[in-house]
C-alpha positions in Angstrom: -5.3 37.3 -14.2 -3.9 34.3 -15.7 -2.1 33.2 -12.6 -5.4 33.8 -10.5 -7.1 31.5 -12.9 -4.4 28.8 -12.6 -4.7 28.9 -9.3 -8.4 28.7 -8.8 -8.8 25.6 -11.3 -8.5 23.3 -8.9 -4.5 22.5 -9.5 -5.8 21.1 -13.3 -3.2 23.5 -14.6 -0.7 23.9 -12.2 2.2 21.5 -13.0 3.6 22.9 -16.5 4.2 20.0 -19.0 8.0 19.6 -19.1 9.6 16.4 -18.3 11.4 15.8 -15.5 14.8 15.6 -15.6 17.4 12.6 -13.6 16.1 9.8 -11.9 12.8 9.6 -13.8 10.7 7.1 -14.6 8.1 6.7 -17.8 4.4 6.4 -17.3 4.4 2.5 -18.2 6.9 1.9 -15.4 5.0 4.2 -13.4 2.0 1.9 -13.9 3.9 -1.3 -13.2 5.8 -0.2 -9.8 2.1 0.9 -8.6 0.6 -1.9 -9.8 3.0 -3.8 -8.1 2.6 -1.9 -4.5 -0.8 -3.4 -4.6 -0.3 -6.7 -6.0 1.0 -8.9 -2.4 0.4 -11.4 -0.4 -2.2 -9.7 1.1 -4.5 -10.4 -2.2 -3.9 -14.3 -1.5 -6.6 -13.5 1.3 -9.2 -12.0 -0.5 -11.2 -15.0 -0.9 -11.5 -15.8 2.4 -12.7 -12.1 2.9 -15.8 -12.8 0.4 -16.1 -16.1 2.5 -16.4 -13.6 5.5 -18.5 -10.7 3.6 -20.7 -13.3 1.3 -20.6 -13.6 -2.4 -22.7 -10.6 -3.7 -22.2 -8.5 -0.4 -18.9 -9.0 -0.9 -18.8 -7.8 -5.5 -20.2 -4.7 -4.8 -18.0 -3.6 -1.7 -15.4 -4.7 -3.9 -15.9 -1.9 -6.2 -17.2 0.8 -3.6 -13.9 0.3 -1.8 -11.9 0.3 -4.8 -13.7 3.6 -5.7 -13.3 5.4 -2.1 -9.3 4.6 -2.3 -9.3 5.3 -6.2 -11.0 9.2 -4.9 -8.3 9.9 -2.5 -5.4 8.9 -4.3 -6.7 11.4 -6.9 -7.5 14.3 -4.6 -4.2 13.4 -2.9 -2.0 14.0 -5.8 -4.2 16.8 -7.2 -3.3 18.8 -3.9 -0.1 18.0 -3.9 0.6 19.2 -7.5 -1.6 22.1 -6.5 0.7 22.8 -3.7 4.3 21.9 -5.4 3.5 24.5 -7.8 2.2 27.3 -5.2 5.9 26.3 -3.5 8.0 26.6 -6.3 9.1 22.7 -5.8 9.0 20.3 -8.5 7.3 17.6 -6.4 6.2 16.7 -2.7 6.4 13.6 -0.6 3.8 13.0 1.8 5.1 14.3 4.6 6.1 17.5 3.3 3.1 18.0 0.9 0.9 17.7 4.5 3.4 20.7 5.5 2.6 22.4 2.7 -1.1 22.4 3.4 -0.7 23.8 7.1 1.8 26.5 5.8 -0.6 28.1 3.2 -3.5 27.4 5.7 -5.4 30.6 6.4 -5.8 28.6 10.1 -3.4 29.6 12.4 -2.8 26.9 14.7 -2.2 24.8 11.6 0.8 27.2 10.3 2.1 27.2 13.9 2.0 23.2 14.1 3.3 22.0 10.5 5.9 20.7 11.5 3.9 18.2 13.6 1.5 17.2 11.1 4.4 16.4 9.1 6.0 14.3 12.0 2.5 12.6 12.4 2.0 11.8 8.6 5.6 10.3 8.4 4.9 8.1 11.3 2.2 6.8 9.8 3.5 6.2 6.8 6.9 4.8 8.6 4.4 2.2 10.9 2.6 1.0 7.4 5.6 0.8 5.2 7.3 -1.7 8.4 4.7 -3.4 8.7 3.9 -4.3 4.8 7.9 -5.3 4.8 8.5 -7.2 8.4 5.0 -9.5 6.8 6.6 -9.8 3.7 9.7 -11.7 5.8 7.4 -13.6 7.3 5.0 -14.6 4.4 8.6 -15.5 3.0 10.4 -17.8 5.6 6.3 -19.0 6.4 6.8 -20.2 2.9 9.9 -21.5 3.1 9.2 -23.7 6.3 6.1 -25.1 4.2 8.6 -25.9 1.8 12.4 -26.7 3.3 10.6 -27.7 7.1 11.3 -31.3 6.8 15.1 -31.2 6.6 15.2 -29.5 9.8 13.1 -31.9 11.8 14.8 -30.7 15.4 13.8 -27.4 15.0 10.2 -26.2 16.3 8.3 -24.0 14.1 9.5 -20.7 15.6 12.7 -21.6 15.0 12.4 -23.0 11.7 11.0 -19.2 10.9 13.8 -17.8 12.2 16.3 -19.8 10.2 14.7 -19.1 6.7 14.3 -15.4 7.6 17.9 -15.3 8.3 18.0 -17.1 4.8 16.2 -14.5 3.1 17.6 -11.7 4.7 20.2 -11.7 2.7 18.4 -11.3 -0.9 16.3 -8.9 0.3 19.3 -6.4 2.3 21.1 -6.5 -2.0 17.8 -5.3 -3.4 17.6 -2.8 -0.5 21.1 -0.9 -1.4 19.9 0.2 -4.8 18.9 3.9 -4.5 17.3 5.2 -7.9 13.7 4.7 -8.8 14.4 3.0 -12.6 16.3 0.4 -10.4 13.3 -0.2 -8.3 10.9 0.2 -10.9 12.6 -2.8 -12.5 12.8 -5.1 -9.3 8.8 -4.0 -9.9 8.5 -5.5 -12.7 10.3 -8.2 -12.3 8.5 -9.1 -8.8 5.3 -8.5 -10.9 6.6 -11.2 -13.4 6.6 -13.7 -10.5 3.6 -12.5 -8.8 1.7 -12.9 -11.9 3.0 -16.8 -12.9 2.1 -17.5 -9.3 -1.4 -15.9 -9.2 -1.7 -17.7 -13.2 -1.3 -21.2 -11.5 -3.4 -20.7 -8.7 -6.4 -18.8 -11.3 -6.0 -22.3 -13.3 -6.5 -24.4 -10.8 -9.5 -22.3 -8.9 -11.2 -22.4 -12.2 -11.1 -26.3 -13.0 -13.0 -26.4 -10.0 -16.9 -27.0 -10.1 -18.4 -23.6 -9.4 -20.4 -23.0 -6.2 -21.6 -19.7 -6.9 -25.5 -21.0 -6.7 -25.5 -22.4 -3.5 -23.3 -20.0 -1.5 -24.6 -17.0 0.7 -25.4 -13.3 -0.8 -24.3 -12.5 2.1 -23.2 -13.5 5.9 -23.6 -11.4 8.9 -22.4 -7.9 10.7 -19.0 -9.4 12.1 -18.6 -11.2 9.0 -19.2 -7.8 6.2 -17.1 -5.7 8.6 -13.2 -8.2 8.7 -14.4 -8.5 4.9 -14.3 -4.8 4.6 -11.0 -4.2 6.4 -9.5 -7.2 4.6 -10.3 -5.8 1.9 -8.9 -2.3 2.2 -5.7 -4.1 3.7 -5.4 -5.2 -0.1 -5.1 -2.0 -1.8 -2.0 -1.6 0.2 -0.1 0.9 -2.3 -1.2 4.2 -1.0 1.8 5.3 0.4 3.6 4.4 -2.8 1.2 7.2 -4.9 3.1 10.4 -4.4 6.9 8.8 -4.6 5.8 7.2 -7.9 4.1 10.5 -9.3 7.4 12.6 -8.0 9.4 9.9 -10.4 7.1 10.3 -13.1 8.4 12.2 -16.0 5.8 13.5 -17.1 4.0 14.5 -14.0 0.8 15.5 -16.0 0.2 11.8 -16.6 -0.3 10.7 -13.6 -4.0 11.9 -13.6 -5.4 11.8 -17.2 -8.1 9.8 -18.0 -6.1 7.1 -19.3 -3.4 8.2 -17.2 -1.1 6.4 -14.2 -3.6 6.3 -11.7 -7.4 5.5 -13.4 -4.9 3.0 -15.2 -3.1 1.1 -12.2 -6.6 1.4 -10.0 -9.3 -0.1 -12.7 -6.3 -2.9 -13.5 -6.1 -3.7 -9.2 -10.3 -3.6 -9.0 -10.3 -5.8 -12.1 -7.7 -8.5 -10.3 -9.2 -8.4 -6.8 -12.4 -9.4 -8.1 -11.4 -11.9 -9.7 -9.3 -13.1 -7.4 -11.9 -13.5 -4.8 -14.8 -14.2 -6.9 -13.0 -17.2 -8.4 -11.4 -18.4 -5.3 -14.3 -18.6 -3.1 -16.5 -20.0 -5.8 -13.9 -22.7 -6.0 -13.2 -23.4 -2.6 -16.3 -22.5 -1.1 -16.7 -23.4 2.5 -13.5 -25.0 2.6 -11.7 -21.5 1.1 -8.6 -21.4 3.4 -7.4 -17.4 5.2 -4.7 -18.1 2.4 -5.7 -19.7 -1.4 -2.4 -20.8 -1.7 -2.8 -23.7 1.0 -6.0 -24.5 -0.9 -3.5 -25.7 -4.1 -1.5 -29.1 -3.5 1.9 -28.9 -3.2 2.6 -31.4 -6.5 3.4 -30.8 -9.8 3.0 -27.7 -11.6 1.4 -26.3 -8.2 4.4 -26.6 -6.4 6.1 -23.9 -7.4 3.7 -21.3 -6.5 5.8 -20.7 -3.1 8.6 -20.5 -4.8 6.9 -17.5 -7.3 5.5 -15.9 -4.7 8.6 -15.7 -2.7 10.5 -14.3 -5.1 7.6 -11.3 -5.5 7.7 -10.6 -1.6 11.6 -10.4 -1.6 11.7 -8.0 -4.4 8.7 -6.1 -3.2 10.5 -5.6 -0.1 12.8 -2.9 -2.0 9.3 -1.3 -3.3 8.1 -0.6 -0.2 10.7 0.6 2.1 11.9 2.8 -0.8 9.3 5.0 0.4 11.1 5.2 4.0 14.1 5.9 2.3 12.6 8.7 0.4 11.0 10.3 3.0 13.6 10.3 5.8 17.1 9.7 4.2 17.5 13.7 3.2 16.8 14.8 7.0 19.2 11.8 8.2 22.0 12.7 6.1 21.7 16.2 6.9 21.9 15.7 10.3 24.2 12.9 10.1 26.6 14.8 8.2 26.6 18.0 11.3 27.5 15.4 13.6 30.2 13.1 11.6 31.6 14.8 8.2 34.3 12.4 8.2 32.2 9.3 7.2 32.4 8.9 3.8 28.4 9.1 1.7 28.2 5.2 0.6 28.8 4.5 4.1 25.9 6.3 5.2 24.0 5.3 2.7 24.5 1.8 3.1 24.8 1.8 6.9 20.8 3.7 6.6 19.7 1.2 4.4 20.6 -2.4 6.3 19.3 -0.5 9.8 15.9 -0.5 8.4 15.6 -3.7 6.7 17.1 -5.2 9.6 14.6 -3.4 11.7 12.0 -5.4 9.6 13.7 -8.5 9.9 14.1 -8.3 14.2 10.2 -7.2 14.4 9.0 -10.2 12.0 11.2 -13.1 14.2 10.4 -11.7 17.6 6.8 -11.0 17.1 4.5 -13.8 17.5 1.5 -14.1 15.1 2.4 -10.8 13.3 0.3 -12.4 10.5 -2.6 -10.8 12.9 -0.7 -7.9 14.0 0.4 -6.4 10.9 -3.1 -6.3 9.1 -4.0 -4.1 12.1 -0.9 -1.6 11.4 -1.8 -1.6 7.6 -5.2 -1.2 7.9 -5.1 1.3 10.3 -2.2 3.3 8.6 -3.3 2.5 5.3 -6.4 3.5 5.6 -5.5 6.9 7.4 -3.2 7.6 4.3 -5.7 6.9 1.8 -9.4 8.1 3.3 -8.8 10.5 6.0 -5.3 12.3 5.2 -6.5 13.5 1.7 -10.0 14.6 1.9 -8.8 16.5 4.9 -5.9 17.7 3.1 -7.4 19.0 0.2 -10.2 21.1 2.3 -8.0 22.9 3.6 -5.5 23.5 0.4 -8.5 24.4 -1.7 -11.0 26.5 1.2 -10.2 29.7 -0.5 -10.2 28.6 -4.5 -13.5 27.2 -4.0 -14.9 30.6 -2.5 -14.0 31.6 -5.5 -14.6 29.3 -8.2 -17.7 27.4 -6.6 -21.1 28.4 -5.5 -21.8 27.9 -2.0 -24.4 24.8 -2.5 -21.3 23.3 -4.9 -18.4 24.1 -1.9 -21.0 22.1 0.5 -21.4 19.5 -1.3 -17.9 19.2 -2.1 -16.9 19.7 2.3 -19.5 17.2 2.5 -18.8 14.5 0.3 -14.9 14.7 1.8 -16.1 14.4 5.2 -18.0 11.5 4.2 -15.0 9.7 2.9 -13.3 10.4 6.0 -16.1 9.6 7.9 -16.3 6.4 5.9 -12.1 5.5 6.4 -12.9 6.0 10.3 -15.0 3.3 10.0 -13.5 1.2 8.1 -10.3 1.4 10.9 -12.5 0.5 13.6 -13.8 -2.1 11.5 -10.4 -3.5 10.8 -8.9 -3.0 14.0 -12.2 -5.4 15.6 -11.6 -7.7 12.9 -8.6 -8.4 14.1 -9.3 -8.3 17.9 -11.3 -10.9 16.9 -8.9 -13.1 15.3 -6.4 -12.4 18.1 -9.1 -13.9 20.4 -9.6 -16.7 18.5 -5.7 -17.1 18.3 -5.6 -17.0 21.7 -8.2 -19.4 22.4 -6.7 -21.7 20.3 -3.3 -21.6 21.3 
């Protein structure tokens, strides 16, 4: 009876509190590498978003987008907990966790197809997580070009880009060889270090400026709200991060409480996002630039906010594509192994590491304006892994608990409120993806 209760509790009980064991990380590193995931260069355009959305349009959407993304990382981990438990495994990346949920599915064409809502899931994930790391070569060497151009005056600006990724490449392949998650967790914290003297100098100077907030719009137009609200869900690019930081944690339990990992990480992101556009676009106005950091002059103090914020994006690199290395270096090796036992495991390890970041680095020099492109992959991907995956996800993990444990107007509302949500993230793609049709046109105009 016990068990049955367990069970029917919504996965509130199911993960027994013992601590993890091995590569484990504690709940205030657990904070800071999540943190981190979020904190990017993509928050450097979330000004010009509220420029796009309007100032008061643009505060409360803040929050209601924060709130939708803050919902389904909950619901997310609570099923996959739910589901780890019900499997006898100690935690679940994405992939497998959406496995999980078609093999205990009382649907049938869902058991006979888990395997290829797993391959789906970790394509997503894999298109997101190359995307968030080929833009963070290219905010880099972008940076760089800003910075180092003038001593390579022969050079065209494509070229110039290529030569300070290749430059960069190299930092970013020796933070990409360390395998365990306190290693990561402390290129986190360290890139958060940087990320947060850059985004300091740039707050300092944003505020000296006089404050417009009286004579700008409430709000703008249709086109305008919807690029702010993709923009804006391209910021709270740390979804995919969620379950490889909770399967670190070491106290798993954590991870949820009401002063836990995740109301924790989320209420510190909504709090910086707002403040970051609110107090950009107030002090830039009309003149607030698609980045802030080319609305700061490049003397002084204010010169070394590149620099910062390069050193964030080459140690965030590691944070993100340790989630590719999470999710697919167990199958490789496997199979790797069947086909060539001989080669010894650093090898493998290494040689499965430098492909992908060199992957990254080939798609960011040989795509032109991927600084369009890629806010189409993350928003689409991103938003799939954070609105639509886990309300759909947890329907179908929980359909026969809550025949148990809810009343039937109580299981409706709760169906319905997750089909909003994902109702509400299929919007929000289309709206990203014709946010950035629309900047590709005007690109294409231009040039």
């Amino acid at each position: 009876m016990a068990d049955e209760t367990v069970s029917i509790n919504d996965g509130r009980a199911l993960v027994p509190r013992e601590a993890r064991k091995g590569d484990v990380i504690s709940p205030t590193r657990a904070v800071l590498t999540l943190s981190k995931s979020m904190f990017n260069a993509g928050c450097f355009s979330l000004p010009f978003a509220w420029k796009l959305g309007g100032l008061w349009v643009s505060f409360v959407l803040t929050f209601v987008i924060a709130g939708f993304n803050w919902y389904g990382n909950h619901i997310l981990v609570r099923s996959s907990q739910h589901l780890a438990k019900k499997s006898e495994r100690s935690a679940l990346d994405y992939g497998h966790f959406a496995k999980k949920v078609c093999d205990y599915s009382e649907i049938r064409i869902l058991r006979n197809n888990s395997k290829a809502v797993m391959y789906i899931v970790n394509v997503t994930i894999l298109f997101y997580q190359l995307g968030m790391c080929s833009v963070a070569i290219l905010f880099i060497s972008d940076n760089m070009v800003h910075l180092l151009g003038q001593y390579f005056p022969s050079y065209n600006d494509h070229a110039q880009m290529v030569i300070m990724a290749s430059m960069a490449i190299f930092p970013i392949l020796f933070t990409n060889l360390f395998t365990e998650m306190r290693v990561v967790s402390v290129f986190a914290m360290t890139s958060a270090i940087f990320f947060l003297l850059g985004t300091v100098v740039i707050m300092q100077f944003a505020v000296q400026q006089p404050n417009q907030w009286q004579t700008l719009p409430a709000s703008t137009n249709f086109t305008g709200t919807i690029m702010f609200i993709g923009m804006s869900m391209y910021a709270f690019e740390g979804q995919t991060m969620i379950l490889p930081v909770e399967n670190k944690l070491e106290t798993p339990e954590d991870f949820l409480d009401n002063f836990g990992v995740l109301p924790t990480t989320m209420l510190l992101c909504t709090i910086f996002m707002t403040a970051l556009g609110f107090y950009g676009y107030t002090a830039f106005g009309d003149k607030t630039a698609a980045t802030i950091t080319t609305n700061v002059p490049l003397t002084g103090m204010y010169s070394v906010v590149n620099v910062f914020l390069m050193i964030q994006s080459m140690l965030g690199h590691s944070i993100a594509m340790y989630v590719v290395f999470d999710m697919f270096f167990n199958g490789f090796r496997r199979k790797f192994k069947m086909r060539f036992p001989n080669v010894h495991n650093q090898v493998m390890d290494k040689g499965f590491r430098i492909f992908w970041v060199l992957l990254t680095y080939i798609m960011a020099v040989s795509i032109p304006k991927l600084e369009i492109m890629i806010p189409l992959v993350g928003v689409t991907s991103g938003t799939l892994c954070a609105l639509v995956y886990p309300p759909i996800f947890q329907i179908i993990t929980f359909w026969e608990d809550w025949k148990i444990e809810l009343t039937p107007t109580k299981r409706y509302v709760r169906i319905g409120f997750n089909l909003v949500v994902v109702l509400i993230g299929i919007l929000a793609i289309i709206c990203g993806v014709y946010a950035n049709i629309l900047e590709i046109r005007k690109s294409f105009f231009v040039t």
